[in-house]
N, C-alpha and C positions, 0 to 999 in steps of 0.2 A: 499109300495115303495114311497120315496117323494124323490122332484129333485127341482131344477128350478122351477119357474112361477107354481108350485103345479101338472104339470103333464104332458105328453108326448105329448101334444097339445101345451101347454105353454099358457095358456088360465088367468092365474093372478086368473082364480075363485076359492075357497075353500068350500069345504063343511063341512063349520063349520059355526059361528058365530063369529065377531068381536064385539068390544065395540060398541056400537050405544050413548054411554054417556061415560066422560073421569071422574073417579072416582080416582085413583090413576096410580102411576108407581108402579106396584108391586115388583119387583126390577130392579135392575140393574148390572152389572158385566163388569170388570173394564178389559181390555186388557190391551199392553204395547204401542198399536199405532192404527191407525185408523185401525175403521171394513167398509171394502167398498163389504166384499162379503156376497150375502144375505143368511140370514139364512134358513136352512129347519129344520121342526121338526119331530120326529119317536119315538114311544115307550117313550113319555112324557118327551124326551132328545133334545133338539137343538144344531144344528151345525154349524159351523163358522169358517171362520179364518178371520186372521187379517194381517195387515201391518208389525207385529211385527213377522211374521214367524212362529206363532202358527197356531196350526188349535184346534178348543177349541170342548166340551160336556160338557152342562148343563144341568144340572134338568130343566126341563121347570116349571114347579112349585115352584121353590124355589131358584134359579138363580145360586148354588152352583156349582163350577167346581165336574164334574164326571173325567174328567183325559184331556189332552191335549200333543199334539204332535209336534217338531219341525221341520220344515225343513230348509231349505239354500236360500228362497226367501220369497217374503209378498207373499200371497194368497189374489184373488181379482176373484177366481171361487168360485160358488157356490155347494154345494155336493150333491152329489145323493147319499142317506140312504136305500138299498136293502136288505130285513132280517138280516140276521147278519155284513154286511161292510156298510159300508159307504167310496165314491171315491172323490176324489177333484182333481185340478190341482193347482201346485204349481208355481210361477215362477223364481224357481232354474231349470225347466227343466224338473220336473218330474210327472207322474200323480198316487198318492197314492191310495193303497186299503188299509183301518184299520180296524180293528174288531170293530164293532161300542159298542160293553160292556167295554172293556178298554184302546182303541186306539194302542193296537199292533198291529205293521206293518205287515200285509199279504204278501205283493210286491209292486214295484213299477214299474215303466216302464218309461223309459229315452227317452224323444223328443229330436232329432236328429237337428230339426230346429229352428233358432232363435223366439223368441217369444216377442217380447219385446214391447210396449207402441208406437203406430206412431205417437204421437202426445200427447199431455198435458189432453187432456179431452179423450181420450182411458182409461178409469176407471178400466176395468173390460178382464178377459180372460174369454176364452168360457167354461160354465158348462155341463160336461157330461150330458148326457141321456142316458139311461137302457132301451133295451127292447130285448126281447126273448134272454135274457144271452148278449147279448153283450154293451160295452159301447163306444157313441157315441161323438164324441168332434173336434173341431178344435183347429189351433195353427197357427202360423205364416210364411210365404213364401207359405202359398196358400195349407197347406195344412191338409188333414183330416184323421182322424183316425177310426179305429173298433178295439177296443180290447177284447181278452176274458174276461167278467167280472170274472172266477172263479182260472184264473192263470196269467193275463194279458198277456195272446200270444198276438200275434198281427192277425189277421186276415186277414185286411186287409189296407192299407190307398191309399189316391188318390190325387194327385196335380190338385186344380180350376184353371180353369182359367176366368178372367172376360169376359165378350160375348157383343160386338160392341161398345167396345172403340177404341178409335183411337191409343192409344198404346198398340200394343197390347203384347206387353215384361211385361207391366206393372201387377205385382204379388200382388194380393188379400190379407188381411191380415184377416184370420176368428175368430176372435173371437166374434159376434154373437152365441147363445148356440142354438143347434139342436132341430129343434121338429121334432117329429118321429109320427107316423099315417098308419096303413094297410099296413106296410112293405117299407113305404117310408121315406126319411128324406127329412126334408126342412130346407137349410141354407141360411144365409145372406152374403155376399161379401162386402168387405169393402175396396174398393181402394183408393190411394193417391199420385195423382198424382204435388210431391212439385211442378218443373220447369212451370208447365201449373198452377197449384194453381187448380187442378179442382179432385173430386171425385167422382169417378166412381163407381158405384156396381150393382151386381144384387144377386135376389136368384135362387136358384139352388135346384132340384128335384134328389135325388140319390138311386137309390134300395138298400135297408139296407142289403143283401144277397152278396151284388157281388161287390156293390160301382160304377156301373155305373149310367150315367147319364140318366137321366129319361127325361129330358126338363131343357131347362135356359129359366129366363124372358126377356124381355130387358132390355134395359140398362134403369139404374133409376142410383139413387145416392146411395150415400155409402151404405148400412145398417148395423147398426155396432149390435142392437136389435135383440131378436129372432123373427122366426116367428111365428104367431097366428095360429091355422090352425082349419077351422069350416069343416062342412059338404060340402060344394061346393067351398069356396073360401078360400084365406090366405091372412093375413091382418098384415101390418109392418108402419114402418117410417123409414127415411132416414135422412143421413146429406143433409139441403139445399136443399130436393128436398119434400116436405110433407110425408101424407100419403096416401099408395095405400092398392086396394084391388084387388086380382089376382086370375082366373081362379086355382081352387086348381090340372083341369084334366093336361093344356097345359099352366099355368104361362103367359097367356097374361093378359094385365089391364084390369080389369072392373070398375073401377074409381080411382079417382087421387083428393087427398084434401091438399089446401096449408093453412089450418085454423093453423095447429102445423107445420112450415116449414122446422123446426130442431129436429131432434130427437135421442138422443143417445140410449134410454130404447125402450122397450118393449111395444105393447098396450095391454090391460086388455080385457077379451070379455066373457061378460053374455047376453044370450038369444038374442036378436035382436039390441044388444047395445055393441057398444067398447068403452073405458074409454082411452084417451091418454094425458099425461104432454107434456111442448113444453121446449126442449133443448136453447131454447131462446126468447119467447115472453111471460113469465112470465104468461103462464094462463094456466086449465087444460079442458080438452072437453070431452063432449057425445056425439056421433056422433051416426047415424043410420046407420045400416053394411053393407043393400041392397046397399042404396043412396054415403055412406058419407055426407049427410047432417047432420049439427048441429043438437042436444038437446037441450044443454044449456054449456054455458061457464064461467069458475069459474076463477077470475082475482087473481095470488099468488102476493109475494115478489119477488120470484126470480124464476129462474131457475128450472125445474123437468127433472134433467137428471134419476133417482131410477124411476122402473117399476113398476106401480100402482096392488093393489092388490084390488080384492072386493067377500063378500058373498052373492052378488047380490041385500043386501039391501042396504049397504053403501058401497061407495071407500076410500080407502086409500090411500096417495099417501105424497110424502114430496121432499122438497126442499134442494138445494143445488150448490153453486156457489162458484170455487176457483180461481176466476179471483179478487175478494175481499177478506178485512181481516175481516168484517162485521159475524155475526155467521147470517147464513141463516136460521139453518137446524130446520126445524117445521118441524112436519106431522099434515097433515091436517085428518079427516073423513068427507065426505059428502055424501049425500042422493042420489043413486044412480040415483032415477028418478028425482029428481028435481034438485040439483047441490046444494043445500042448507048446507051452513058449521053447521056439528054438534059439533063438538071441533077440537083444536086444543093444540099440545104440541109442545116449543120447547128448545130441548137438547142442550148443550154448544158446538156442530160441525156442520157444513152441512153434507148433509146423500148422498150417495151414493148407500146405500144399500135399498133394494126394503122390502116392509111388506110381514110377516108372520103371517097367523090366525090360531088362534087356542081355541077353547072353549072360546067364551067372552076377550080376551086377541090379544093384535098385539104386535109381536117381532120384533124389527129394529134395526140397527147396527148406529154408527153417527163416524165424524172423530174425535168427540173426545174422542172415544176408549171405548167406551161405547156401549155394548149390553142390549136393554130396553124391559122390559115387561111391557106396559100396559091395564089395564083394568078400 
């Protein structure tokens, strides 16, 4: 099973090996429009889609289209690859099941509520998660979903609401991607509130059975990223408000770091260490998971809104900024304990899309429509 952030924690770790040295691009494959959603790999095939309304399958070895599917919006989810399907969400409205050997359509299943972008830097909708048959996903006006993964019934869905905002009419937009843990989910809430200029969010505990709520945190700021989820605690960033790490039993803080204070992505987390890029102070952090205190801090070009990936010896992570017409989009590798850059490549887009590892090799998507393997 591959998903999102490599697994039902959303933990960014792989148990593979990535490059530790940049030898070449061993290929590359050419879309019709930018890839902002990140790839997963299964059965030495990668998946994707793009801006352009495809959702594509690669040989991961050889970079060759195996077959590709169209819908009626860009794709800007990530897919979940369960033995024979592979699921996405598209943003014409629907959430695909394809037979992941030749891309025929299995079913679909048609979201009911508006889904659409609150804002210019809203990159990305929320990527399913799989576990015990069902599939896990938010969408727009606050609300979530359970579908059967093997017919798309619906099971079950539930309207969030945000918890000690001062508006409280004000409707959640979910696309942060679910992490799923011992029969529970943990989401991110992502409000925006234009007239006041203020965003509000929190995350949210739900029984994957029944879709009730288990505990809300408090109020923190947007979080638009999944969550992390260790053995005692769950670990995020927010728009404008840093990053926290939260009680995983009862969602209260256990601390609060304003070192990254913008965070659109995801944080990365191996052993006693999270790995986080900052949505706008142009640097990327090691921080220690107990504390939140600093490791070490690695100064970019720009922006890391894409959700770092690492196999515990080096991180991954790349840049990207469309407030300029400048091409940003590098990825960087560095030394997981030291911060040290071991290389670096950069492609003719800013990236969006978060690293994939696989055997000595990282797959990443760029806007200029290019999906890259290198090793």
């Amino acid at each position: 099973m591959s998903m999102f952030r490599g697994n039902l924690k959303h933990t960014g770790c792989y148990d593979t090996e990535g490059p530790r040295e940049f030898h070449q691009v061993k290929w590359k494959f050419q879309a019709k429009d930018k890839i902002r959603s990140s790839p997963v790999i299964a059965n030495q095939t990668i998946y994707f889609g793009s801006d352009d309304h495809h959702f594509y399958a690669l040989n991961a070895l050889t970079g060759e289209l195996k077959w590709s599917f169209q819908t009626e919006g860009a794709i800007k989810s990530s897919a979940a690859a369960v033995k024979e399907t592979v699921y996405f969400l598209s943003s014409d409205g629907k959430l695909y099941a394809l037979n992941a050997d030749d891309g025929a359509l299995k079913w679909s299943y048609s979201i009911l509520e508006k889904d659409a972008p609150r804002d210019p830097v809203d990159y990305w909708q929320s990527s399913p998660a799989v576990a015990d048959g069902i599939l896990y996903f938010g969408v727009g006006e606050g609300t979530f979903y359970a579908i059967h993964m093997d017919d798309g019934g619906l099971v079950w869905k539930r309207k969030l609401s945000l918890h000690g905002y001062e508006n409280e009419e004000l409707v959640p937009i979910l696309h942060s991607s679910p992490a799923v843990d011992e029969g529970v989910i943990y989401m991110g809430l992502s409000g925006y509130d234009l007239s006041a200029q203020k965003e509000p969010g929190n995350v949210v505990a739900l029984d994957a059975k029944s879709g009730e709520q288990v505990w809300i945190s408090p109020l923190v700021s947007a979080v638009d990223g999944s969550v992390v989820v260790d053995d005692q605690a769950l670990y995020f960033g927010t728009r404008n408000g840093g990053l926290y790490a939260i009680n995983k039993e009862t969602g209260q803080i256990t601390w609060h770091s304003d070192i990254a204070p913008y965070l659109l992505g995801s944080i990365a987390l191996y052993g006693n260490t999270l790995f986080s890029g900052s949505s706008d102070s142009h640097m990327f952090v090691s921080l220690d998971k107990a504390t939140g205190k600093e490791n070490w801090v690695f100064p970019t070009l720009d922006a890391v809104h894409a959700s770092p990936s690492t196999d515990g010896r080096t991180v991954y992570f790349a840049l990207g900024n469309h407030y300029t017409d400048d091409n940003h989009g590098i990825i960087y590798a560095v030394d997981a304990k030291t911060g040290e850059q071991l290389w670096c490549y950069q492609t003719e887009g800013n990236i969006y899309s978060s690293p994939v590892l696989d055997q000595g090799v990282v797959f990443i998507g760029s806007d200029d429509g290019h999906m890259y393997a290198i090793e």
